[in-house]
C-alpha positions, 0 to 999 in steps of 0.5 A: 500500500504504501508504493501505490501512495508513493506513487499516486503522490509523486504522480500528483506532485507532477500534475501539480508542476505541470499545472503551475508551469501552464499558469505562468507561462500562459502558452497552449500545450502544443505537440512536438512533431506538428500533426498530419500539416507536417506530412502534408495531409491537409485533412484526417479523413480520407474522402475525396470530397469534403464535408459541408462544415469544410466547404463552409470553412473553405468559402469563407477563407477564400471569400476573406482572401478575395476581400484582402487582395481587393483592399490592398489593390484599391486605388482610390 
């Protein structure tokens, strides 16, 4: 009994660390290898076609780009 209390103490004592180091750092925990971007696949499912949620995504950013490109080329 008491290696499982050593244990669960010293597991404790490192989720306590842990949560303090977040705190004042005050950055989001982010993995180390950069996730499927880092490989290239621009989306996790296989499809070939993309969801409705997705082409929504799609058209906005496309639309806000155009926006962009048009108020850095106004002339007026």
């Amino acid at each position: 009994m008491s290696t499982f209390l050593a244990a669960f103490v010293v597991l404790l004592l490192f989720f306590l660390l842990m949560s303090v180091g977040y705190i004042i750092k005050r950055k989001a925990v982010a993995g180390s290898c950069g996730g499927l971007g880092a490989i290239g696949i621009d989306k996790a499912c296989d499809c070939d076609e993309p969801c409705d949620n997705r082409k929504a995504k799609m058209a906005k950013a496309e639309e806000e780009a155009r926006n962009e490109r048009l108020t850095q080329n106004r002339i007026i």
